[in-house]
N, C-alpha and C positions, 0 to 999 in steps of 0.2 A: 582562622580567616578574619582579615579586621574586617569592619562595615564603619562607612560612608554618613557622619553625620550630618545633616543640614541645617545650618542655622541661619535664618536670614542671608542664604541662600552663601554661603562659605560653612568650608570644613573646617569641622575642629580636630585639628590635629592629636589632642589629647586623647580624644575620646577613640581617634583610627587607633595610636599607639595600645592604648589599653585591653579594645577589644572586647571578646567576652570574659576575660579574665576577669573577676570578680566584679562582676558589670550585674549588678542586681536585677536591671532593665530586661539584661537578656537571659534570664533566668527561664521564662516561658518558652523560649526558645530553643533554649538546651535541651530541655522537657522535654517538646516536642520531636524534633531530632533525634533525641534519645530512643522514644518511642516508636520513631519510623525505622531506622535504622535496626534498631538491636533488639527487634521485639515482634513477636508473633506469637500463635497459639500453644505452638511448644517450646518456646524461649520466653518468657516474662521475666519482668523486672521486680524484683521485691522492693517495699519503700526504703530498708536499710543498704538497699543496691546502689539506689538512686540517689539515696543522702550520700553515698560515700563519692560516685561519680561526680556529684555537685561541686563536694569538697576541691577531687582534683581539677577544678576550674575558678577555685579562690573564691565559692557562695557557700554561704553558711547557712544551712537546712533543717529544718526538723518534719515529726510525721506530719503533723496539721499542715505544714508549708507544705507538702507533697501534696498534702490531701486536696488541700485547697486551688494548687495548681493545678491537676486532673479535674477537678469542679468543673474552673473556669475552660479547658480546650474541651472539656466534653458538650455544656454550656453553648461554647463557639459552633459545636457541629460534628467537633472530631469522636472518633467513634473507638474509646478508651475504656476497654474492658477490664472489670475489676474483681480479680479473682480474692472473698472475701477469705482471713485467717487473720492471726494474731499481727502477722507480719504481713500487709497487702500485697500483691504482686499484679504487675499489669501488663497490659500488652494490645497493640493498637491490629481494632478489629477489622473491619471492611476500611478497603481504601478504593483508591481509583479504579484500580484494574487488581482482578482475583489473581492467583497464581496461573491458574489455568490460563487465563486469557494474556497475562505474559509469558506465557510457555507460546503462544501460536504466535505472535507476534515476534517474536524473537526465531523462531522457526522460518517466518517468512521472511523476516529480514536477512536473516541467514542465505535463504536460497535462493532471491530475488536476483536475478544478474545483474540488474539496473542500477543496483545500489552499489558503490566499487568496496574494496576490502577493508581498506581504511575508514569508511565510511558508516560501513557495517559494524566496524567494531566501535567507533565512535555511540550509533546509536543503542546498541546493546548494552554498552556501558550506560548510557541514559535509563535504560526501560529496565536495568537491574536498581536502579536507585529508586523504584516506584515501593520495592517491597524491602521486605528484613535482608541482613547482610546473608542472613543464616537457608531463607528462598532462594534469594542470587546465586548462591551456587548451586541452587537445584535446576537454573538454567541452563539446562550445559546445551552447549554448541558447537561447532569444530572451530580453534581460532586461526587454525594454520590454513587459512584462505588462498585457496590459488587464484593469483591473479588471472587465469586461464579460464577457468569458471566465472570467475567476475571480473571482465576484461572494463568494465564502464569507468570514463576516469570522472572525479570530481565535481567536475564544472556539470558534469549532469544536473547535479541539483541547481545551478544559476536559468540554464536552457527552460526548467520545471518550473521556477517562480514567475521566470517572464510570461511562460504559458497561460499560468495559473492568472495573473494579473490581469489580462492582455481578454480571458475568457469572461472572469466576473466583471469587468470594465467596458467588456462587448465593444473592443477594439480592433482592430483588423492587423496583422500579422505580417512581416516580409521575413524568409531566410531563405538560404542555400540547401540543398539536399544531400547529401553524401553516398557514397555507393565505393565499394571494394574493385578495386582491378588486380590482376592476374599475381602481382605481386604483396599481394594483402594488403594495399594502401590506401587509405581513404581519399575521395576525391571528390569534389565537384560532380554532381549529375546533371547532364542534359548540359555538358560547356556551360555550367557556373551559373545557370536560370535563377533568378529572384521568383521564387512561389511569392504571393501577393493571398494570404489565407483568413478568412475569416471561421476562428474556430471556435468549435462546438461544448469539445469534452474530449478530456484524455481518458484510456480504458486502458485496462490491465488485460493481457491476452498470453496467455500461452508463454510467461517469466517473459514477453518484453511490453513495453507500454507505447501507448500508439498514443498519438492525437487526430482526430476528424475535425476537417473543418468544410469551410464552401467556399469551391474556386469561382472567382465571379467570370474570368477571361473563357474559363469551358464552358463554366453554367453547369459542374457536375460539383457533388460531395467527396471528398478525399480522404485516404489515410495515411499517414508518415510513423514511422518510428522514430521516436523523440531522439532515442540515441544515433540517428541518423540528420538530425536536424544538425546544423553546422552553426555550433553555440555563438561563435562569435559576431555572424552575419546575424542572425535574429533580432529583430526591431519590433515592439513594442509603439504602433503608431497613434497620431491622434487621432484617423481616420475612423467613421463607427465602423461595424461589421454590415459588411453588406446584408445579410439574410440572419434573420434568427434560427435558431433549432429548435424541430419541432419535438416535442414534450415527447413523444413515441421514441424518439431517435435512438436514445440509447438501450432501450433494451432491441431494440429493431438490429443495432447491429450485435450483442450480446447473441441473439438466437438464428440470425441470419448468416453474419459472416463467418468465412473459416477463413482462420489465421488473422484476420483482421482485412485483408488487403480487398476491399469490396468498391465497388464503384457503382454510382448508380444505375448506370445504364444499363449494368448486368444481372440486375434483378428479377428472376422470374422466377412463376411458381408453379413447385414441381410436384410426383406423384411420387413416391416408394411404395412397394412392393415387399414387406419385412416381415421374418419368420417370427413366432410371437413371443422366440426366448432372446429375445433385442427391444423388448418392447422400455425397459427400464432405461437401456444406451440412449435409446431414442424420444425419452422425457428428457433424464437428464438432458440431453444436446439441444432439443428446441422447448423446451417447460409444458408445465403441466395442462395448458393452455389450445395445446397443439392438435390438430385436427386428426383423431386415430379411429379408425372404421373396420372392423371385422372384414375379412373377406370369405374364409372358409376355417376350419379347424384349425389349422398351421399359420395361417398369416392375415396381417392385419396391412391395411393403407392407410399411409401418413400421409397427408397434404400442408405441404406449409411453402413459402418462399425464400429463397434461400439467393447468395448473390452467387450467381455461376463464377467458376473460375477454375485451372487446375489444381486448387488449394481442395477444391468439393469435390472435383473428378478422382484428387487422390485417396479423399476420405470414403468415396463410396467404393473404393477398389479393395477397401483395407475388409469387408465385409462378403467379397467376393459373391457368390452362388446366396448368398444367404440374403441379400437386398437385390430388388429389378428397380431399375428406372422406367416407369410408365410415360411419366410425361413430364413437361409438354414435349410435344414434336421435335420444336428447335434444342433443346438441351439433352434430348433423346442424342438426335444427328449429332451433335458437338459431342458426348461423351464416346459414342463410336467411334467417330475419328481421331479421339485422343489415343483410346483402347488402340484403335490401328496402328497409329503411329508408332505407340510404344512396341508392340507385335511387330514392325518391320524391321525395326533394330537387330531381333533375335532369327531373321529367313536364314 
């Protein structure tokens, strides 16, 4: 790869032609490269490795040149483990991220639908260049990506910056909504409305990403799926955000909402009734924070609030005989009448 020299502010062309070819300059460079690329705890370089690699790049090398350029990147910070013998061998130790921790990254990005196929493989090839060539393939992933599985195109990531921008900047938002009709087609929600959103923070929920913001025309808090926001309508205004978010926000919808699709108005707080071998389901789901009281041998009461919706009436269904809804009153009535509904279908 050539590099770009600057000289009072023009390239020299000699210097792109030449490259690192026997570019003495970039000698520390090769080094290091070297280092990252083809070196870990069970692959080391020995200094007569590294002299001969040199070579094939037109630098003439000896041990003390080695030695003395491991000095200076260890020196700098870098963290160049030097296994002592006649012949040294090295191999670069802690880096940015462990193997482990690009094992789960690469895992997520893998399964993330939001990310599209192309996209995916783009960044895995990224997040394999953090470690040895000889780790990257201990990455393994599935590369034959069904578009099906990861249907999000592209431009997801442009909708994402604008968001992202639009938040830190605490500027106020306009775009279209999208919604599926009967023939799989995206369209327009509500005849092409301009949401007018001052948002909060985007949240990962259940493999798709949402954004909350505050509608000022309702006077409620909203949620959108980004891959539903209609990228090319979205504006980025000078306008501030009407309302700040308040510092609870996020974990409030973290442990309150299900599915993400929560509105304020439908927040109340309710009572379960849970037998005591759910007690772990029902940390995990509202944290360890959450209000749990003994009732008899077999079961404890949970108190928390939670945003009503059919999203919670499905989730207490899935628990059957094994969770009672106590309270309150109102979301008592509201889950009977869904329970009914659903039971009339089947007379």
């Amino acid at each position: 790869m050539a590099y770009d020299y600057i000289n009072d502010g023009e390239i020299n062309s000699g210097a792109v032609t030449k490259g690192v070819k026997g570019n003495k300059k970039a000698r520390i460079l090769l080094l290091l490269k070297m280092l990252n690329e083809e070196t870990d705890q069970e692959h080391q370089l020995s200094t007569k490795e590294i002299i001969d690699k040199m070579k094939e790049h037109g630098l003439s090398v000896n041990r003390k040149t080695v030695k003395d350029d491991v000095d200076l990147l260890i020196a700098s910070g870098y963290d160049v483990v030097i296994t002592k013998s006649s012949n040294n061998s090295f191999f670069m130790g802690d880096r940015i991220f462990e193997l482990s921790d690009l094992k789960l990254l690469v895992d997520a990005v893998a399964a993330a639908k939001i990310i599209s196929a192309k996209s995916t493989t783009a960044l895995i090839t990224r997040l394999q260049k953090l470690c040895s060539k000889y780790q990257a393939a201990e990455l393994l992933w599935n590369k034959d990506i069904n578009k099906n599985v990861k249907p999000y195109a592209k431009n997801i990531n442009l909708t994402i910056d604008k968001l992202t921008r639009a938040i830190v900047n605490k500027k106020q938002i306009e775009f279209k909504y999208n919604e599926y009709d009967i023939l799989k087609q995206l369209h327009p929600k509500h005849n092409g409305k301009t949401y007018i959103i001052s948002p909060f923070f985007m949240k990962w929920n259940e493999d798709h990403y949402y954004l909350v913001g505050y509608e000022e025309s309702t006077g409620n808090n909203k949620t959108f799926r980004i891959d539903r926001i209609d990228g090319p309508s979205l504006i980025v205004t000078k306008r501030p955000a009407a309302r700040k978010r308040n510092k609870d926000m996020y974990i409030d919808y973290s442990q309150c909402a299900f599915n993400m699709m929560a509105n304020e108005e439908n927040k109340h707080k309710i009572k379960l009734k849970c037998r005591n071998s759910l007690i772990t389901i029902m940390i995990d789901r509202f944290g360890t924070e959450v209000d749990i009281r003994p009732m008899d041998n077999n079961h404890f009461r949970l108190t928390t609030e939670v945003y009503v919706s059919t999203n919670f009436f499905s989730w207490l269904v899935r628990f059957g005989d094994d969770v009672e809804l106590l309270g309150s009153p109102q979301v008592v009535k509201d889950y009977r009448e869904h329970l009914a509904k659903i039971l009339k279908k089947y007379e």
